[in-house]
C-alpha positions, 0 to 999 in steps of 0.5 A: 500500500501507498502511503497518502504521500506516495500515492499524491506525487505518483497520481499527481493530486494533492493530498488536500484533494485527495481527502476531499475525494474521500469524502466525497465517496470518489476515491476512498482509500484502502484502509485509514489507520483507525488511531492516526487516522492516515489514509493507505491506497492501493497501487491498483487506485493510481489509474482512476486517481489519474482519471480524476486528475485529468478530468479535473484538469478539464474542468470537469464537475465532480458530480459528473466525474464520479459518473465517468468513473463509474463507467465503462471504457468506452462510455467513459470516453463517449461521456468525455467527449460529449462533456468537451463539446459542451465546453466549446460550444458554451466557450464560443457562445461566450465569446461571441457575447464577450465581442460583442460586449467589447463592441458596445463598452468601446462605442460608449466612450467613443464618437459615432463617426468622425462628422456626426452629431450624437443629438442627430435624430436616427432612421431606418433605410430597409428592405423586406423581402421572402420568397417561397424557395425551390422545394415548398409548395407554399410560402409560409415566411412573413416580414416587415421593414420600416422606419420603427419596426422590422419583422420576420415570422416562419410559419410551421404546420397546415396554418403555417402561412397565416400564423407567421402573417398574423403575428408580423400583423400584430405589430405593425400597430407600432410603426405608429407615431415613436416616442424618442423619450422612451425608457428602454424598459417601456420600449422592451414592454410594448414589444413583448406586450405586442408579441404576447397578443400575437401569441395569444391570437395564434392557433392551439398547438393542438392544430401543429401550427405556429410560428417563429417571430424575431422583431426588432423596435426603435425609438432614437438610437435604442432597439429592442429586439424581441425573439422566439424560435429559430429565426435570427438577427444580425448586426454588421458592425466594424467588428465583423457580423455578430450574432443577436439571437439563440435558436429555440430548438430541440437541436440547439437544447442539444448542443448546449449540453455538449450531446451533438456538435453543431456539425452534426446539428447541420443535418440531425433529422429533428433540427427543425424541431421548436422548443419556443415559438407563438403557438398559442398552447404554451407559455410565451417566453421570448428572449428579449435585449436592448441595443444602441444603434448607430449610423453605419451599422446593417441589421439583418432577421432572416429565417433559417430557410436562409442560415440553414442552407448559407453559411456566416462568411457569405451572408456577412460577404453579401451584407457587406457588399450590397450598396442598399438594403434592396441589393441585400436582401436580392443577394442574399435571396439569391444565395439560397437560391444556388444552396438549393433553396429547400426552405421558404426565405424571409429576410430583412435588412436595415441601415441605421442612418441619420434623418437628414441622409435618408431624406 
């Protein structure tokens, strides 16, 4: 037998760590001396106590590495794996939110653009545009561009089409007369307040119809993005394209938790498959955010009959490209196009600029 000393420096744990996995009931030694209370480990621990080092240098869990250690193998390296997937994909997910962050922080202590005035009243230049695609007999995409409000809802089951109508529908009340002394909480609650009544209007979820709804409010240079399903929104910035939105999916639920990588996600056969949307039977839990605008900056909302089929470097090529909302939404229509165009496509695309240049 090792001594707890010798059985430390030869798995590379601490003796501390070592009395905590004891306690733990996840490496218990052999035998404790009963008067001293020293504790002994047989050289036959070392491997898993190597295991638990490792796993720990991996930043597992304890709770989940006394369940790798109680497995087989070859499920123990399927559980590693999966736990590791997980870890990437929160790791990216939070990098994406820590560029965007940067993003904004920097903008608060910085001037706009070299010629603008920070008091200058903001618009809107936008373009909507769906189409029905290559493959669906009908389309069930709705959208809305203008100065206030941009829409887009994907329409699911038999009322798909008038499901997605009806919520974009619900909106358009808001494009009415802005407030530019809007708090952001009022301008967050009105958004939601409307979305909850295009919720409520929508058909049982008894029927297998409903839609996806991601919108975005302005009042002066704030926005309020409001989204449920697996429709997205977009910010083209200096920094790049960022990603607004996170997929309300069966799929996406499993990436999360590191059981699929976002690779197989691409084709796993449920990936269309909502865990949130307006289907007026389930509880209606949106995802909501502000956001400060600025000119120069391009939004986008699209469904995923344009992301599922059109990877990020070209959608943010053509966003890039294009000398007009009008020119990027076509392009990017195109674009599905030439994917194949499995999926109806809705998309939107809008430049925040100052009043007196879209005049």
């Amino acid at each position: 037998m090792l001594t707890i000393g010798a059985f430390a420096r030869a798995s590379r744990l601490s003796p501390k760590a070592l009395r905590l996995y004891d306690e733990l009931g996840l490496l218990t030694p052999v035998r404790v001396d009963p008067h001293s209370g020293y504790r002994y480990y047989a050289p036959a621990q070392l491997e898993r106590a190597r295991l638990v080092a490792w796993l720990r240098r991996l930043g597992m869990p304890l709770a989940r590495i006394r369940e790798v250690c109680g497995l087989a193998p070859a499920a123990a390296a399927r559980a590693v794996a999966a736990y590791w997937a997980q870890v990437e994909t929160e790791v990216a997910a939070r990098r994406d939110l820590a560029a965007f962050l940067v993003d904004q922080l920097e903008r608060k202590d910085a001037t706009m653009t070299e010629h603008h005035d920070p008091t200058a009243p903001l618009t809107l230049r936008c373009a909507a545009r769906t189409d029905r695609g290559l493959v669906r007999p009908a389309n069930q995409d709705a959208a809305h561009a203008g100065p206030r409000l941009l829409a887009v809802a994907d329409g699911y089951g038999p009322g798909g089409g008038p499901a997605a109508t009806a919520a974009v529908e619900a909106l358009k009340a808001l494009e009415g007369e802005e407030d530019q002394e809007a708090g952001a909480d009022d301008l967050l609650a009105v958004l939601e307040e409307a979305a909850r009544r295009a919720h409520r209007a929508a058909p049982s979820a008894d029927d297998s119809t409903g839609s996806t709804l991601t919108a975005v409010l302005r009042s002066g240079a704030r926005l309020a993005l409001l989204h449920v399903g697996d429709s997205r929104a977009y910010v083209l910035r200096d920094s790049g394209l960022i990603r607004l939105t996170h997929d309300h999916t069966l799929v996406q639920s499993l990436v999360d938790e590191g059981r699929l990588t976002p690779e197989e996600a691409q084709s796993h056969p449920q990936r269309a498959l909502l865990s949130r949307s307006l289907d007026g039977g389930t509880d209606f839990a949106p995802d909501l955010q502000l956001l400060d605008a600025r000119p120069g900056e391009r939004y986008l909302l699209c469904t995923d009959g344009l992301t599922a089929v059109v990877p990020p470097e070209a959608i943010r090529a053509a966003l890039a490209g294009a000398a007009t909302p009008h020119e990027a939404v076509a392009d990017l229509v195109r674009l599905a196009h030439e994917a194949g165009a499995p999926d109806n496509v809705g998309c939107v695309v809008a430049d925040v600029v100052e009043e007196a240049a879209a005049a």
